[in-house]
N, CA, C and O atoms as a MOPAC input file, in Angstrom:
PM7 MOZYME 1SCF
protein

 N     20.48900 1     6.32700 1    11.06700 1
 C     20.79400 1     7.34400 1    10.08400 1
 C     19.49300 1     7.97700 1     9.58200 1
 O     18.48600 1     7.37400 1     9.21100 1
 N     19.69300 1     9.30800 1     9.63700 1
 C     18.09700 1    10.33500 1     9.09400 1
 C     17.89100 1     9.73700 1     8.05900 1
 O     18.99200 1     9.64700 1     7.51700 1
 N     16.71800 1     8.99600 1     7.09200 1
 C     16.61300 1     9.45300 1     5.62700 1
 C     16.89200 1    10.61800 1     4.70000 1
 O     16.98900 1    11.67500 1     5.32500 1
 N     17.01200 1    10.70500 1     3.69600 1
 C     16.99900 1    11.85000 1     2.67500 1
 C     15.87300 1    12.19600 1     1.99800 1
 O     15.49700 1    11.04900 1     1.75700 1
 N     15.14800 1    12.80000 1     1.56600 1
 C     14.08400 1    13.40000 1     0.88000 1
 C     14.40700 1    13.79900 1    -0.32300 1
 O     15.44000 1    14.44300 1    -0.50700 1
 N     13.39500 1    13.40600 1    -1.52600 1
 C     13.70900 1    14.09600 1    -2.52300 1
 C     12.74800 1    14.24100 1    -3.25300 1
 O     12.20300 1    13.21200 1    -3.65100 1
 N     12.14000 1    15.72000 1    -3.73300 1
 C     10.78300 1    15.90700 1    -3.96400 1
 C     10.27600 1    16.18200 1    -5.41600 1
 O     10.81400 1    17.01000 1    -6.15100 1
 N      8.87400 1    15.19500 1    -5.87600 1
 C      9.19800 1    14.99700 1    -7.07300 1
 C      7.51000 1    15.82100 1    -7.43300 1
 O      6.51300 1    15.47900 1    -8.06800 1
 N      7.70300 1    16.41300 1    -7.04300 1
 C      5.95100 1    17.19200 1    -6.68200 1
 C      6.26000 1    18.30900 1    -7.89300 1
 O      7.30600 1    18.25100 1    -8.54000 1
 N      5.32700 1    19.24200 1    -8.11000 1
 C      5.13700 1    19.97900 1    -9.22300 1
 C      5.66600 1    21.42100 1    -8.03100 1
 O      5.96900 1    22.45200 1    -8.63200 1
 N      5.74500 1    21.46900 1    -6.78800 1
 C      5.80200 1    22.68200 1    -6.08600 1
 C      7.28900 1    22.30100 1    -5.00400 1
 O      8.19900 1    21.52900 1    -5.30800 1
 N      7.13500 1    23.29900 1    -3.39500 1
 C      8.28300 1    22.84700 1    -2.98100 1
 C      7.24700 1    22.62300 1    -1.52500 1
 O      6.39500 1    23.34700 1    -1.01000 1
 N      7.67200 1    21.55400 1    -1.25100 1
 C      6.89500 1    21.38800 1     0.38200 1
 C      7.85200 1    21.32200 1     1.11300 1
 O      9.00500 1    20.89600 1     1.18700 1
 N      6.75700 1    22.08400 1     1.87100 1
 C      7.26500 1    23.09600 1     3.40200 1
 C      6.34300 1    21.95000 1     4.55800 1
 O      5.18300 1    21.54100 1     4.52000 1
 N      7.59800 1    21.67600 1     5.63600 1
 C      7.35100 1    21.05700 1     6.94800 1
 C      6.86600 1    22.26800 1     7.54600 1
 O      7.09700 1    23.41700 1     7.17000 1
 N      5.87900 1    21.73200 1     8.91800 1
 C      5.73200 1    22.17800 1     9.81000 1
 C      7.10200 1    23.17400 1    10.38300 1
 O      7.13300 1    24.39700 1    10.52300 1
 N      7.67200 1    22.63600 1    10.52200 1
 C      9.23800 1    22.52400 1    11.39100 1
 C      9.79300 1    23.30900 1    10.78600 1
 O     10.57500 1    23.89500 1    11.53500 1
 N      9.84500 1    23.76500 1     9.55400 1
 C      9.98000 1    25.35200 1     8.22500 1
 C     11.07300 1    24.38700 1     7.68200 1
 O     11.95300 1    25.14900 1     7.28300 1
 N     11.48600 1    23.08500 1     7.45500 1
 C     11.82900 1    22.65000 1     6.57100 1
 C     11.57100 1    22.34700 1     4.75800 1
 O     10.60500 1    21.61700 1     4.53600 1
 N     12.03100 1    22.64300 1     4.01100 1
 C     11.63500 1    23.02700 1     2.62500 1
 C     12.03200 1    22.11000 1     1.70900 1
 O     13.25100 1    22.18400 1     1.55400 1
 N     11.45000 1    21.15400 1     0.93500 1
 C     11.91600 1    20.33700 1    -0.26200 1
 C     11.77400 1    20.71400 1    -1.29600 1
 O     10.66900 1    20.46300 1    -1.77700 1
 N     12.79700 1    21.51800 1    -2.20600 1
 C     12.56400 1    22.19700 1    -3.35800 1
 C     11.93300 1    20.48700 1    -4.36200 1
 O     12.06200 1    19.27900 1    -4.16000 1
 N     11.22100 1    21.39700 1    -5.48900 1
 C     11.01700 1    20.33300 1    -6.20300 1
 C     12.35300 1    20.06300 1    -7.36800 1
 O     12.99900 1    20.99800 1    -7.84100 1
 N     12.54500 1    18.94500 1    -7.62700 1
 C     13.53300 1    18.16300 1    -8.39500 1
 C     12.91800 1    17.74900 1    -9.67400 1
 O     13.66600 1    17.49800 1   -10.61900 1
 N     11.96400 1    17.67400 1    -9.77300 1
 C     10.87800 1    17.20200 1   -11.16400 1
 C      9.77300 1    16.62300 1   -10.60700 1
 O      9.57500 1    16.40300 1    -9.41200 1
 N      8.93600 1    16.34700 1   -11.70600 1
 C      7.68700 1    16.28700 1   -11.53100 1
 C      7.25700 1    14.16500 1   -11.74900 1
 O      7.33800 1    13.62900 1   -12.85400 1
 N      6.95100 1    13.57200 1   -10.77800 1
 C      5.82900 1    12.05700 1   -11.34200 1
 C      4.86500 1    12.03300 1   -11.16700 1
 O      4.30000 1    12.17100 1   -10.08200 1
 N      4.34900 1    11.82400 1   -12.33700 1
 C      3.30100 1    11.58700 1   -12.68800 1
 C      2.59000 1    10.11400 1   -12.92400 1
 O      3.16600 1     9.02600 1   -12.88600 1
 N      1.16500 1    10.36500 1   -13.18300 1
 C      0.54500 1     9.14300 1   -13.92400 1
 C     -0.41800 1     9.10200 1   -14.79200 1
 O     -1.53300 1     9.52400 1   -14.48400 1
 N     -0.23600 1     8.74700 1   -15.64600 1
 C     -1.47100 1     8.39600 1   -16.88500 1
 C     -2.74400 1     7.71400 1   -16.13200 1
 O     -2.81100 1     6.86300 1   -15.24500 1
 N     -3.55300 1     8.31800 1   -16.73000 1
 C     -4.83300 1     7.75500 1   -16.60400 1
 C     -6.26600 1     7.59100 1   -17.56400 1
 O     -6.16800 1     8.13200 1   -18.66600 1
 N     -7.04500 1     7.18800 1   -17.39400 1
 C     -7.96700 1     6.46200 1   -18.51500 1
 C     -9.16600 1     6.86200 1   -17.57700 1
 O     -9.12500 1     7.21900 1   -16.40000 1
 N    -10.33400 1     6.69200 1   -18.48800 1
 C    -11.70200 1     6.93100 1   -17.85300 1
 C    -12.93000 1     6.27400 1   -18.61800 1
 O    -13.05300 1     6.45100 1   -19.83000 1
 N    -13.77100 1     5.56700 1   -17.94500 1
 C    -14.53600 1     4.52500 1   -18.23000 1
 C    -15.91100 1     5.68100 1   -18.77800 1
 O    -16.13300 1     6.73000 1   -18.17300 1
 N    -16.55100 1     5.32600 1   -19.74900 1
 C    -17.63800 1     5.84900 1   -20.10100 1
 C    -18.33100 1     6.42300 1   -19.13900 1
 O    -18.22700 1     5.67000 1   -18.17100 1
 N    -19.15200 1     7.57100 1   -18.78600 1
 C    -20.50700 1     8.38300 1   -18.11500 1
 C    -21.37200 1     7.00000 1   -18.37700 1
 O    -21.37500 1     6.16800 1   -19.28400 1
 N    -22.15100 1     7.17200 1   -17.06500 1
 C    -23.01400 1     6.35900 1   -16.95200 1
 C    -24.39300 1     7.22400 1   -16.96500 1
 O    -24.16200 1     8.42100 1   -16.79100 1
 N    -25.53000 1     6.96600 1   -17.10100 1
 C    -27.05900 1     7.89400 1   -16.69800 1
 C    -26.81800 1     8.60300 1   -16.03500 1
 O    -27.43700 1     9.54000 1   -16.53800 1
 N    -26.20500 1     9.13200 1   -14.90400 1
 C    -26.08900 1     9.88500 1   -13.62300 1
 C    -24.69400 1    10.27200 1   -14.13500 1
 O    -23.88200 1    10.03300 1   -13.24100 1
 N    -24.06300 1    10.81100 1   -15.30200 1
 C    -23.01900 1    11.61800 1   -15.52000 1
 C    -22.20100 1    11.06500 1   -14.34600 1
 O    -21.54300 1    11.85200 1   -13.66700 1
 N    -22.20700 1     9.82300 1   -14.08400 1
 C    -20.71600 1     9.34200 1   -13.35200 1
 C    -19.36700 1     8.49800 1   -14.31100 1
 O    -19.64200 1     8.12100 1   -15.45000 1
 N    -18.27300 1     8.31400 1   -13.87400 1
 C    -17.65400 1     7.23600 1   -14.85800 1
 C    -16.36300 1     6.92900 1   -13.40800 1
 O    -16.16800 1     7.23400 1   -12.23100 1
 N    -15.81100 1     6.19100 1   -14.44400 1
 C    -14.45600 1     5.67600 1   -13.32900 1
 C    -12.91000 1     6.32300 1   -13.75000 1
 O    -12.55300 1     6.46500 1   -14.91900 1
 N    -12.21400 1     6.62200 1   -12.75400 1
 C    -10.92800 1     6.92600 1   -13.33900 1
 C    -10.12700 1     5.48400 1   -13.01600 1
 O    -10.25800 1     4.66900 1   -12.10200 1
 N     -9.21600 1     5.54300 1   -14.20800 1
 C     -8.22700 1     3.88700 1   -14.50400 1
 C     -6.94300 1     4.72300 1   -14.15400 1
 O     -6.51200 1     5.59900 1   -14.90400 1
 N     -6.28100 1     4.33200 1   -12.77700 1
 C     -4.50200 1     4.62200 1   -13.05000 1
 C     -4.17300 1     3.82000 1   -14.02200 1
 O     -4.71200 1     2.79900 1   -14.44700 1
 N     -3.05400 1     4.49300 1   -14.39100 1
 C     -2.05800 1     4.21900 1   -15.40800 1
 C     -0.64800 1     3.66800 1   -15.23500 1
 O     -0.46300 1     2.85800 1   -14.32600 1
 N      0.13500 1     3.94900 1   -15.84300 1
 C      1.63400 1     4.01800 1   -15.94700 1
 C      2.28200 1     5.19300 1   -14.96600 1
 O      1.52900 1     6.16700 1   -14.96700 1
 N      3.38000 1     5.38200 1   -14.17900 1
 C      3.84200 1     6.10100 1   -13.39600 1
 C      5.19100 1     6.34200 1   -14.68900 1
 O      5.63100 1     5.60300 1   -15.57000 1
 N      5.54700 1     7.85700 1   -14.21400 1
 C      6.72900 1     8.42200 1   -14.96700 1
 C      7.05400 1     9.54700 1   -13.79500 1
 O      6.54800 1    10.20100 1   -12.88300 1
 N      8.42200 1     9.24600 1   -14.59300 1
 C      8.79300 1    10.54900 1   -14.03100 1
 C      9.36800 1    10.55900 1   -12.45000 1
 O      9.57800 1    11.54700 1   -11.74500 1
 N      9.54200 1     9.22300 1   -12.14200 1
 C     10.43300 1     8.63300 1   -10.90200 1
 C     11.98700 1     8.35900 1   -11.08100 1
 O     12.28900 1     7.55000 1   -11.95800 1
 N     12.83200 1     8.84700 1   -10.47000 1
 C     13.93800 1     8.67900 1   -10.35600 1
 C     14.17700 1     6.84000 1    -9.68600 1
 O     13.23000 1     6.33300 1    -9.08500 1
 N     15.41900 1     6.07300 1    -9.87500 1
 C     15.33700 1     5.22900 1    -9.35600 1
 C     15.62900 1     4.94100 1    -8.17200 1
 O     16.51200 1     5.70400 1    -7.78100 1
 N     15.25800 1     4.05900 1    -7.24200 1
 C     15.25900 1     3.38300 1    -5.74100 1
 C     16.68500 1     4.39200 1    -5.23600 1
 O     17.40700 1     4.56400 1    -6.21800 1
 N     17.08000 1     4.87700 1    -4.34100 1
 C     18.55700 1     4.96100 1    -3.48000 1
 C     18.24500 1     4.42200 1    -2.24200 1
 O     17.08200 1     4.04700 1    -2.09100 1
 N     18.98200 1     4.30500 1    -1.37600 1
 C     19.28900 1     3.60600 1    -0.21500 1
 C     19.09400 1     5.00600 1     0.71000 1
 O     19.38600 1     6.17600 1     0.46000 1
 N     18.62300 1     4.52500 1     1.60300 1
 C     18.35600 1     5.32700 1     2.62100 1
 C     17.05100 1     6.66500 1     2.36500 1
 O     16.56200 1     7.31900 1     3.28600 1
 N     16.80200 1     6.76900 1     1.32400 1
 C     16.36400 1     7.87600 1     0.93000 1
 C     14.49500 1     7.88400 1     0.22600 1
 O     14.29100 1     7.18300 1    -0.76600 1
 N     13.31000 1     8.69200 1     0.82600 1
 C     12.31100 1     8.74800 1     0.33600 1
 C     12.23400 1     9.71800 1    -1.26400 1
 O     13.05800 1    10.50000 1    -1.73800 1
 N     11.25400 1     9.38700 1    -1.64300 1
 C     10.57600 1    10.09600 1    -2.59200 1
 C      9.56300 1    10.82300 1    -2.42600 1
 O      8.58700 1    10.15600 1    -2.08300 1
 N      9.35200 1    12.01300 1    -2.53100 1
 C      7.94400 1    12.78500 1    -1.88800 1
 C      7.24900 1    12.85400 1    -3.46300 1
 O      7.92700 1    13.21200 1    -4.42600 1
 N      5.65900 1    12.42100 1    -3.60400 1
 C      5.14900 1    11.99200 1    -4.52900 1
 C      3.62800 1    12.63000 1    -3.98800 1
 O      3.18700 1    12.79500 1    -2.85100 1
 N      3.08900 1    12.88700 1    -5.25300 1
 C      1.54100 1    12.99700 1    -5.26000 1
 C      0.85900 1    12.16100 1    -4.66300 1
 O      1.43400 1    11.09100 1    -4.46700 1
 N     -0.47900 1    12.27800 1    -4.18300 1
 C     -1.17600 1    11.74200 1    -2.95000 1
 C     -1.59200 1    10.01300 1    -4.86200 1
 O     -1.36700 1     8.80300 1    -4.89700 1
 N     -2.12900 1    10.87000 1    -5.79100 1
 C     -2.24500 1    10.16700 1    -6.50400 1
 C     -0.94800 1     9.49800 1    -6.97700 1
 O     -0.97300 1     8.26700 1    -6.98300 1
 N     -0.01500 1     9.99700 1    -7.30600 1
 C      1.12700 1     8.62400 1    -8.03300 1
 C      1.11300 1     7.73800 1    -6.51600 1
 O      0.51700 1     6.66900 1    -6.64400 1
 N      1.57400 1     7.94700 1    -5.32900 1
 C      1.73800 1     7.02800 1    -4.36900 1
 C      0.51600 1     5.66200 1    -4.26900 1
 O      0.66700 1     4.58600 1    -3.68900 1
 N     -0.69400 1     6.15000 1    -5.04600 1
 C     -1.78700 1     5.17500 1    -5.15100 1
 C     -1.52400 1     4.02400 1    -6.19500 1
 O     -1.72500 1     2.81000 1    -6.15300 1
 N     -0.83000 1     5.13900 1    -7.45400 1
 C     -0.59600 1     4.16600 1    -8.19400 1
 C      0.39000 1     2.65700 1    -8.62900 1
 O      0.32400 1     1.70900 1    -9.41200 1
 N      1.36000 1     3.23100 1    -7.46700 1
 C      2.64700 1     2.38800 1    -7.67700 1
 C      2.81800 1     1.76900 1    -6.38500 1
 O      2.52100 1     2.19000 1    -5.26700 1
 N      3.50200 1     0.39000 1    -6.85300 1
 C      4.01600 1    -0.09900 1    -5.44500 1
 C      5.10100 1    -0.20600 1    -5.31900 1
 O      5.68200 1    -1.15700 1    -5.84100 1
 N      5.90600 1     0.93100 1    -4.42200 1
 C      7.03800 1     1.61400 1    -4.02400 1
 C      7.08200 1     1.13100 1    -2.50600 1
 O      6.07000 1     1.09600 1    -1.80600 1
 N      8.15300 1     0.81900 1    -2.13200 1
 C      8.33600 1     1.43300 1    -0.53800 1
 C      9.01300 1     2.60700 1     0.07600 1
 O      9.01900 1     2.93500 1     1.26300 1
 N      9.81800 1     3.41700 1    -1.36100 1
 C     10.21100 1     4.44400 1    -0.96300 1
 C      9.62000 1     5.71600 1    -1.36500 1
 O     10.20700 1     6.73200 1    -1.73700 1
 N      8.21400 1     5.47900 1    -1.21600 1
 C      7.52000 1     6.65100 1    -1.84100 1
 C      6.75200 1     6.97000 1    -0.96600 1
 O      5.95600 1     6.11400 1    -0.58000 1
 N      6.72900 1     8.54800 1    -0.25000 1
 C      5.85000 1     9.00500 1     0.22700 1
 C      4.90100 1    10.36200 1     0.10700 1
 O      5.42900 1    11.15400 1    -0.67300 1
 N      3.92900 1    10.74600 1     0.53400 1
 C      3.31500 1    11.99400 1    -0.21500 1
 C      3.05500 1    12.68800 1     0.93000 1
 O      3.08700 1    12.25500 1     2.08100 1
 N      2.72000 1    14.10700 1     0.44200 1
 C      2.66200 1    15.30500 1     1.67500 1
 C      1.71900 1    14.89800 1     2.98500 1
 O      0.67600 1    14.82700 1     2.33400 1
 N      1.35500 1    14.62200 1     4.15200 1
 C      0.42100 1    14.90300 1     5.06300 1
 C     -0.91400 1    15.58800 1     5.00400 1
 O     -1.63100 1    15.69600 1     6.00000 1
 N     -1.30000 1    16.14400 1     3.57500 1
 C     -2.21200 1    17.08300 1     3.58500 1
 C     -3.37300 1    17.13000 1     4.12600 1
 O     -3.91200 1    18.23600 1     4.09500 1
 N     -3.96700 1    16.23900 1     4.64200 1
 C     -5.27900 1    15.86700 1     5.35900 1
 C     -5.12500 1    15.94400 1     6.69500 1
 O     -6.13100 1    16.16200 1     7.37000 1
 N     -3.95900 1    15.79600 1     7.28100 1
 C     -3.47600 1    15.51700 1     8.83300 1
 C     -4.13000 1    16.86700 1     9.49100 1
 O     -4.23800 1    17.94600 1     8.91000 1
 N     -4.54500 1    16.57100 1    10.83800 1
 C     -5.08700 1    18.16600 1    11.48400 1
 C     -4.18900 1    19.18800 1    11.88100 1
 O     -4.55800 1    20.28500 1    12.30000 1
 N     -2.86400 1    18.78500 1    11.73300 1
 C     -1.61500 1    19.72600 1    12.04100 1
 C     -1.36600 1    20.22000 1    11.00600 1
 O     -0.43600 1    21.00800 1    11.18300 1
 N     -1.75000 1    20.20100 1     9.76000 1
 C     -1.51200 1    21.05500 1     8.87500 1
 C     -1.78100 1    22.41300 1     8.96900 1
 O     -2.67700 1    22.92900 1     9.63700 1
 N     -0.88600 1    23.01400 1     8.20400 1
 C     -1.06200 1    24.67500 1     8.77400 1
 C     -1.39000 1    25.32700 1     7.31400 1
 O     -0.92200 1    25.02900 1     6.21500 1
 N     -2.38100 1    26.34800 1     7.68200 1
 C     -3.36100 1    27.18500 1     6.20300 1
 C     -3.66300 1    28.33000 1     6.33900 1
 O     -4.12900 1    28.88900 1     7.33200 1
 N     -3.33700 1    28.84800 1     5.05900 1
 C     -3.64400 1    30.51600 1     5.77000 1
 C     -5.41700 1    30.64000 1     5.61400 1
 O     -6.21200 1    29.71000 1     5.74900 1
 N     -5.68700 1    31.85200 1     5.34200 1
 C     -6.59300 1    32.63500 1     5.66800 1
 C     -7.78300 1    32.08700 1     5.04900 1
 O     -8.86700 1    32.00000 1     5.62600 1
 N     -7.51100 1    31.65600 1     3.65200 1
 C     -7.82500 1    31.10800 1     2.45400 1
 C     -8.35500 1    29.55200 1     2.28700 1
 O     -9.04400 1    28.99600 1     1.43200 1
 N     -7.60400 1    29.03800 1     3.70200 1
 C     -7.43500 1    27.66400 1     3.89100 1
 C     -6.59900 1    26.69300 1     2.87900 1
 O     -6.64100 1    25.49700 1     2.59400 1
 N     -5.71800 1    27.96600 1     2.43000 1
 C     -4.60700 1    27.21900 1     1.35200 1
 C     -4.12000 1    26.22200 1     2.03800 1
 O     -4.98100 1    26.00400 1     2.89100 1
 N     -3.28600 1    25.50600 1     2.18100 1
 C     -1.81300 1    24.72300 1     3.02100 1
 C     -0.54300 1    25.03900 1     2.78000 1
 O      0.04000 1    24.64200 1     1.77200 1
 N      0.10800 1    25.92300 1     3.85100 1
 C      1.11900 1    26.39400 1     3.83300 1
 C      2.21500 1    25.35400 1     4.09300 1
 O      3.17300 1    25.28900 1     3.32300 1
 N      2.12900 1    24.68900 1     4.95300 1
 C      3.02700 1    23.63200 1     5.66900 1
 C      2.21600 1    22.33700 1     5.89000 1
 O      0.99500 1    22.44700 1     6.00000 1
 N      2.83500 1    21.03400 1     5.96900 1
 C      2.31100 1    19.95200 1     6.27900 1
 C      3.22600 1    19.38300 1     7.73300 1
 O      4.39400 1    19.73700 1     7.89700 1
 N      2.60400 1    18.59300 1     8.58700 1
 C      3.19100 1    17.74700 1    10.01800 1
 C      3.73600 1    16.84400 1     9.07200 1
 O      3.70800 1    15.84200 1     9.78700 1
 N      4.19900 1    16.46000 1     8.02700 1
 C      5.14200 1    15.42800 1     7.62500 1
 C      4.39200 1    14.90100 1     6.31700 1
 O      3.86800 1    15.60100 1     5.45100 1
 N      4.47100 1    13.30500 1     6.37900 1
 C      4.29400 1    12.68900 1     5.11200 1
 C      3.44500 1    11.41100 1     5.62400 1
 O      3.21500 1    11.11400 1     6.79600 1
 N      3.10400 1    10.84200 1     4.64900 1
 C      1.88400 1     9.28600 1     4.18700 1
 C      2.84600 1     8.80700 1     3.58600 1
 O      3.71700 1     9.46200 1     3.01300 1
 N      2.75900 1     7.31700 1     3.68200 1
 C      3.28500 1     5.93000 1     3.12600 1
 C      2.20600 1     4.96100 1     2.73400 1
 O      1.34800 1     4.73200 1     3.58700 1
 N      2.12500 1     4.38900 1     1.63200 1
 C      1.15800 1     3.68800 1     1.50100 1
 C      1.08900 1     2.67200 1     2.08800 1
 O      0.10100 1     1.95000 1     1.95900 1

């Protein structure tokens, strides 16, 4: 049986394949940040995840490259955006992604 998709991104991602996941709402995550050090560096702290619908059967979650870092899900996956099949216009925006990441 196909999975289902359901996209929790701030936009709507577009497959390669011109398949389209409107967005459904937005998850997020809180985060924290450790003092600048001499060299104006510091650390970012994940947080708390919101804004996830709960587990269904059969079915992914399309999630930020960051919430998917933060949580340990197995039904969470995030756009492909790094993959070399990604497609960009002129601008080198990303129009379309070859699929999705699983952590």
């Amino acid at each position: 049986m196909k999975a289902k998709f359901r996209n929790f991104t701030p936009h709507d991602i577009v497959l390669n394949s011109g398949e389209v996941f409107k967005s459904e709402g937005i998850a997020r995550v809180s985060a924290s940040f450790t003092e600048f050090d001499e060299n104006k560096i510091c650390s970012q702290v994940l947080g708390e995840v919101y804004g996830l619908p709960e587990k269904q059967e059969n079915t992914f979650i399309i999630v930020s490259i960051l919430v998917l870092q933060a949580i340990d899900r197995d039904d969470l996956v995030a756009p492909a955006t790094g993959h070399p099949e990604c497609v960009r216009d002129e601008r080198g925006q990303i129009i379309s992604v070859p699929g999705f990441v699983k952590k």
